[in-house]
C-alpha positions in Angstrom: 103.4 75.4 120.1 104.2 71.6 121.2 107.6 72.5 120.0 108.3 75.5 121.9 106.6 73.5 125.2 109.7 70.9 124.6 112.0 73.5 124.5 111.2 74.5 128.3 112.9 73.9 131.1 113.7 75.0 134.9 117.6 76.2 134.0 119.2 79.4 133.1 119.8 80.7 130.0 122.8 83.3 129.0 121.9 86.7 127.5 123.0 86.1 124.4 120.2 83.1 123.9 117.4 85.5 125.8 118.5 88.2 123.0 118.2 85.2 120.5 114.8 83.5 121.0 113.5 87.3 121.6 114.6 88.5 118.3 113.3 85.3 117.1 109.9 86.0 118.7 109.7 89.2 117.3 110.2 88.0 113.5 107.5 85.9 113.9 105.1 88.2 114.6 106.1 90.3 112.2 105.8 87.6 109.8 102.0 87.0 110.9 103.1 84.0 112.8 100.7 84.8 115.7 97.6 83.6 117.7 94.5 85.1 118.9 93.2 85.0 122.5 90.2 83.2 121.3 92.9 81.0 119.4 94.6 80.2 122.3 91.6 79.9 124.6 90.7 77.1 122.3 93.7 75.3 122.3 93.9 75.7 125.9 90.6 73.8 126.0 92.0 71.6 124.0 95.0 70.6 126.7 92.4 70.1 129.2 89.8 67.7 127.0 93.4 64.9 127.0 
């Protein structure tokens, strides 16, 4: 998740790299690559403990 929070910023990205980091997205919850909402409550608590 730190990774992705890097990855952020406030400028535009094409279509082409939308479609990209969507299909992305998608194969990684396929994969099982996912979170809970109790998983990410946690880790949200987490961000505000530092």
């Amino acid at each position: 998740m730190l990774k992705y929070n890097k990855k952020m910023t406030s400028e535009r990205i094409s279509k082409e790299q939308y479609n990209q980091e969507l299909e992305a997205s998608i194969a990684h919850i396929k994969d099982g690559n996912r979170f809970t909402h109790q998983q990410i409550k946690e880790r949200m608590e987490q961000w505000i403990e530092k």
